[in-house]
Biopython code that builds the backbone (N, CA, C, O; Angstrom):
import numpy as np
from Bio.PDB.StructureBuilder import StructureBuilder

atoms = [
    (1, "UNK", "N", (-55.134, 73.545, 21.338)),
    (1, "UNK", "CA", (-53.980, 73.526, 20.440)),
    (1, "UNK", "C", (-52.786, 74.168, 21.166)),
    (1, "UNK", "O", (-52.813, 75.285, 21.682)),
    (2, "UNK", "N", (-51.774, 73.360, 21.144)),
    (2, "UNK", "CA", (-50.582, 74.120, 21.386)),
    (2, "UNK", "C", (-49.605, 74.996, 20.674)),
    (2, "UNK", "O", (-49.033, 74.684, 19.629)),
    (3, "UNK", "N", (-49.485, 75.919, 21.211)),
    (3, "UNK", "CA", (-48.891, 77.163, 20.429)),
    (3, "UNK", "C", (-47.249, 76.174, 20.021)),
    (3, "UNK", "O", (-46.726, 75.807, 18.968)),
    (4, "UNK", "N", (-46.897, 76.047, 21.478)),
    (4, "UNK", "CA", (-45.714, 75.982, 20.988)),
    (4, "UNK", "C", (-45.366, 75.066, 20.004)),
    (4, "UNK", "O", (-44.459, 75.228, 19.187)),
    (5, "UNK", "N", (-46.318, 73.814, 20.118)),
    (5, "UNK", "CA", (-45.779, 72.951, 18.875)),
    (5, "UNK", "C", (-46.017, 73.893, 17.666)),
    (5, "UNK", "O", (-45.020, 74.132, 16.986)),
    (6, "UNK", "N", (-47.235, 74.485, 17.284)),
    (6, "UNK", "CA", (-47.263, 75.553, 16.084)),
    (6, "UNK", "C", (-46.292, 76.253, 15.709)),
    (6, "UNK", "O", (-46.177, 76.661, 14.553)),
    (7, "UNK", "N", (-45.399, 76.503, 16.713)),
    (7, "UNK", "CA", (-44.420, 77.435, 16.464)),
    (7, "UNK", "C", (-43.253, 76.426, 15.719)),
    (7, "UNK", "O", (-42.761, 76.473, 14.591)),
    (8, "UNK", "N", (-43.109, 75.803, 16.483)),
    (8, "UNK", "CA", (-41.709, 74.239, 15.844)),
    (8, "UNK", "C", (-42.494, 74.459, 14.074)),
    (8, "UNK", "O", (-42.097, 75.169, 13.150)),
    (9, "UNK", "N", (-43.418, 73.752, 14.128)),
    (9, "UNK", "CA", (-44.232, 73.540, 12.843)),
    (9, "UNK", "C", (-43.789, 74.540, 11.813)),
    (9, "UNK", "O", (-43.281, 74.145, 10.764)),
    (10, "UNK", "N", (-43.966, 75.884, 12.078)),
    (10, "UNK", "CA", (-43.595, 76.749, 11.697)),
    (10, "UNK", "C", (-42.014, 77.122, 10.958)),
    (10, "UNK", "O", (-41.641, 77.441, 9.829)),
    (11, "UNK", "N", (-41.467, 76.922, 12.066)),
    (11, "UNK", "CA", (-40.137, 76.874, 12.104)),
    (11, "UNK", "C", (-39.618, 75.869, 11.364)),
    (11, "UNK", "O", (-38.475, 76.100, 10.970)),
    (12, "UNK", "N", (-40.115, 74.753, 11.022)),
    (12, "UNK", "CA", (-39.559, 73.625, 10.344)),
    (12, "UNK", "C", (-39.866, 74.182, 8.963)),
    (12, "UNK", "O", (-39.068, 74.510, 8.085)),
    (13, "UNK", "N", (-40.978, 74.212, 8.963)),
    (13, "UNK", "CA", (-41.141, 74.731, 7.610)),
    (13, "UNK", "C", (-40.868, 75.576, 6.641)),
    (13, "UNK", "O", (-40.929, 75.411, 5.422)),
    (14, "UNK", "N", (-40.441, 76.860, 7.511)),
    (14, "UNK", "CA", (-39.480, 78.354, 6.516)),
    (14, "UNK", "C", (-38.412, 77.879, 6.310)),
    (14, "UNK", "O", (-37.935, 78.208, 5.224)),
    (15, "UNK", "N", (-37.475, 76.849, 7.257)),
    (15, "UNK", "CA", (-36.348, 76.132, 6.887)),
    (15, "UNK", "C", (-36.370, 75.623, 5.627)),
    (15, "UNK", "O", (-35.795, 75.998, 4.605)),
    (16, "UNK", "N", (-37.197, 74.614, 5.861)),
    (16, "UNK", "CA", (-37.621, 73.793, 4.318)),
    (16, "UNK", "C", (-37.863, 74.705, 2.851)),
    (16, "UNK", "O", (-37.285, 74.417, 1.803)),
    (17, "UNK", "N", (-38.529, 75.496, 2.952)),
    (17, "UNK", "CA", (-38.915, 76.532, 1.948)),
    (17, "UNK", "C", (-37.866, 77.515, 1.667)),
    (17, "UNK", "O", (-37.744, 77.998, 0.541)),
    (18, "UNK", "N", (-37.200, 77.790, 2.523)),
    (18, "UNK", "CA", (-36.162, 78.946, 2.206)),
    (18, "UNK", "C", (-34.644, 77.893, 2.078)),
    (18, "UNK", "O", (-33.524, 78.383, 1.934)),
    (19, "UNK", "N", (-34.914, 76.409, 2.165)),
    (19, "UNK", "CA", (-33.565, 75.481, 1.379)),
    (19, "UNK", "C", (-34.421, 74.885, -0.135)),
    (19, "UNK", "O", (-33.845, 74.398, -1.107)),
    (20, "UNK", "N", (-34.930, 74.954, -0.085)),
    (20, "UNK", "CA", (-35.741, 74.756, -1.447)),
    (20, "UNK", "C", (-35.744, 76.099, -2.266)),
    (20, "UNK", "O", (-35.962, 76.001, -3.474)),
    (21, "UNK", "N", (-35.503, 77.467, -1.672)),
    (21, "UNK", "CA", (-35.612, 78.419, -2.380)),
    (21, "UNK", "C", (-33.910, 78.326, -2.719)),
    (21, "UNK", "O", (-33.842, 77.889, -3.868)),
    (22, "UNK", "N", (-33.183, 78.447, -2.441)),
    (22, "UNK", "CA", (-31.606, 78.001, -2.227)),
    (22, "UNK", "C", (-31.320, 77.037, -3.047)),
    (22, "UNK", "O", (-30.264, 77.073, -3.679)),
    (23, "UNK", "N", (-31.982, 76.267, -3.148)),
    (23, "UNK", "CA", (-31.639, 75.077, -4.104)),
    (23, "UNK", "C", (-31.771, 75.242, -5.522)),
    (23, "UNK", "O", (-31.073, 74.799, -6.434)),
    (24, "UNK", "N", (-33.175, 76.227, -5.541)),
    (24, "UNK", "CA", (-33.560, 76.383, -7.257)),
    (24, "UNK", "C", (-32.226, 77.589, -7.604)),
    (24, "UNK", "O", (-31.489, 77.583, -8.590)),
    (25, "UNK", "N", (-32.223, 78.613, -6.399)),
    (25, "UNK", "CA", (-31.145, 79.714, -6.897)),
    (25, "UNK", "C", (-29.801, 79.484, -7.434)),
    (25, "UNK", "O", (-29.268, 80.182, -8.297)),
    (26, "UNK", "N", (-29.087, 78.050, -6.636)),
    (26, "UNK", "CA", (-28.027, 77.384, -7.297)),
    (26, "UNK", "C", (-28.211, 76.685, -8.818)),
    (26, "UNK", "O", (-27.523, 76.836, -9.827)),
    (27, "UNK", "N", (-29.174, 76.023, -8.633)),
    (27, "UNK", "CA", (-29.348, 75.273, -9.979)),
    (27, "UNK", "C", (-29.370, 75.791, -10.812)),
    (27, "UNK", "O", (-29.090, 75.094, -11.787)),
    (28, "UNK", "N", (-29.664, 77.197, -11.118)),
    (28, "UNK", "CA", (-30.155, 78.666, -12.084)),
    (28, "UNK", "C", (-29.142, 79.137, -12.061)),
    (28, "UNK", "O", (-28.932, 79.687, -13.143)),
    (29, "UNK", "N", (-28.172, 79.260, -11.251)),
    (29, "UNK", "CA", (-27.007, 79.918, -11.495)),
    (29, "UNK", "C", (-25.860, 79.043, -12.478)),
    (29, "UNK", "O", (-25.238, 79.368, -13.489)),
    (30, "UNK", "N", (-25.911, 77.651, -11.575)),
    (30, "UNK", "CA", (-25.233, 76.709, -12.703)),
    (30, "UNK", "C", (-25.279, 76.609, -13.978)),
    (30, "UNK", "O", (-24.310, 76.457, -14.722)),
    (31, "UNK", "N", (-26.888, 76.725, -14.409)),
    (31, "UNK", "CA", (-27.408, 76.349, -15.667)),
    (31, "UNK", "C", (-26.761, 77.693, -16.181)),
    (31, "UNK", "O", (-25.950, 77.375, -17.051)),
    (32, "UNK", "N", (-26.778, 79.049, -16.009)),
    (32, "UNK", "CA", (-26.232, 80.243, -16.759)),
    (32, "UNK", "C", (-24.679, 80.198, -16.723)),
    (32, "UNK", "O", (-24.018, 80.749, -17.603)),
    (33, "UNK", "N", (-24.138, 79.560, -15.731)),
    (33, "UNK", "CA", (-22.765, 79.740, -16.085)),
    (33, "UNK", "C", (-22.480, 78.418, -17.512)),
    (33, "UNK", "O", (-21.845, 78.595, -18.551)),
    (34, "UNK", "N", (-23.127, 77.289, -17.103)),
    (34, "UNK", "CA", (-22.642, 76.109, -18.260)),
    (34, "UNK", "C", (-23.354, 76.618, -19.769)),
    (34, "UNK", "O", (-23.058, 76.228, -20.898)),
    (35, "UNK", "N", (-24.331, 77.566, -19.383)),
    (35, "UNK", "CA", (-24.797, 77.996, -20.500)),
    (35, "UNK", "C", (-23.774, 79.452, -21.547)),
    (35, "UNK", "O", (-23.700, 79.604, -22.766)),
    (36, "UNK", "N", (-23.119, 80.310, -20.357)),
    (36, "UNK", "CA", (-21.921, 80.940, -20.711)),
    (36, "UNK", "C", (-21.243, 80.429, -21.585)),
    (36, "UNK", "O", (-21.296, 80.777, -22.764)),
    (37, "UNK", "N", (-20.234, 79.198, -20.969)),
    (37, "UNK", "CA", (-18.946, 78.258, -21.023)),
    (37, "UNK", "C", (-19.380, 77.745, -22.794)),
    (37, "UNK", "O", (-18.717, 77.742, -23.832)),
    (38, "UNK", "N", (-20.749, 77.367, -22.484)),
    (38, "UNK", "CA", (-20.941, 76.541, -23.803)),
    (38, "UNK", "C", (-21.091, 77.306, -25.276)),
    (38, "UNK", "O", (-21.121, 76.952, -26.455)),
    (39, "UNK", "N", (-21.195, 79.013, -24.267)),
    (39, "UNK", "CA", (-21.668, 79.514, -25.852)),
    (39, "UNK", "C", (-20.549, 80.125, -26.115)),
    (39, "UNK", "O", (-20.759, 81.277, -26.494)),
    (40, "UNK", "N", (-19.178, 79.767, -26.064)),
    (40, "UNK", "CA", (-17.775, 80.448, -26.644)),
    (40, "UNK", "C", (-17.535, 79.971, -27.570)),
    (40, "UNK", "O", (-16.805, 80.542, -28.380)),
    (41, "UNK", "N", (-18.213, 78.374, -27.878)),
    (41, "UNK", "CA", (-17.261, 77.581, -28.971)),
    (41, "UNK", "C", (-17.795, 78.184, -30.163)),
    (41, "UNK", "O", (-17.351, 77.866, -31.267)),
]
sb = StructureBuilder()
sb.init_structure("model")
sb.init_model(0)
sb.init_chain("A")
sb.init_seg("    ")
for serial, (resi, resn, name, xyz) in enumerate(atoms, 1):
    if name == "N":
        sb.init_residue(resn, " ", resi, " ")
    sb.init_atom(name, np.array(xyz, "f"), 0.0, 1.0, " ", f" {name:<3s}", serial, name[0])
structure = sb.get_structure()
């Protein structure tokens, strides 16, 4: 087995997981601000 490809492997993957973690943190933030906005009326 090669390390170094393990390592790429690796590396691709915390990318992926930590933009997927990024993604839910925006969406959650959106949803509380439209959820703010909406509760004035």
């Amino acid at each position: 087995m090669n390390m170094e490809n393990v390592f790429a492997a690796l590396s691709i993957m915390w990318k992926g997981m930590g933009g997927i973690f990024v993604t839910i943190l925006i969406i959650m933030i959106s949803v509380w601000i439209m959820g703010k906005i909406g509760s004035k009326k």
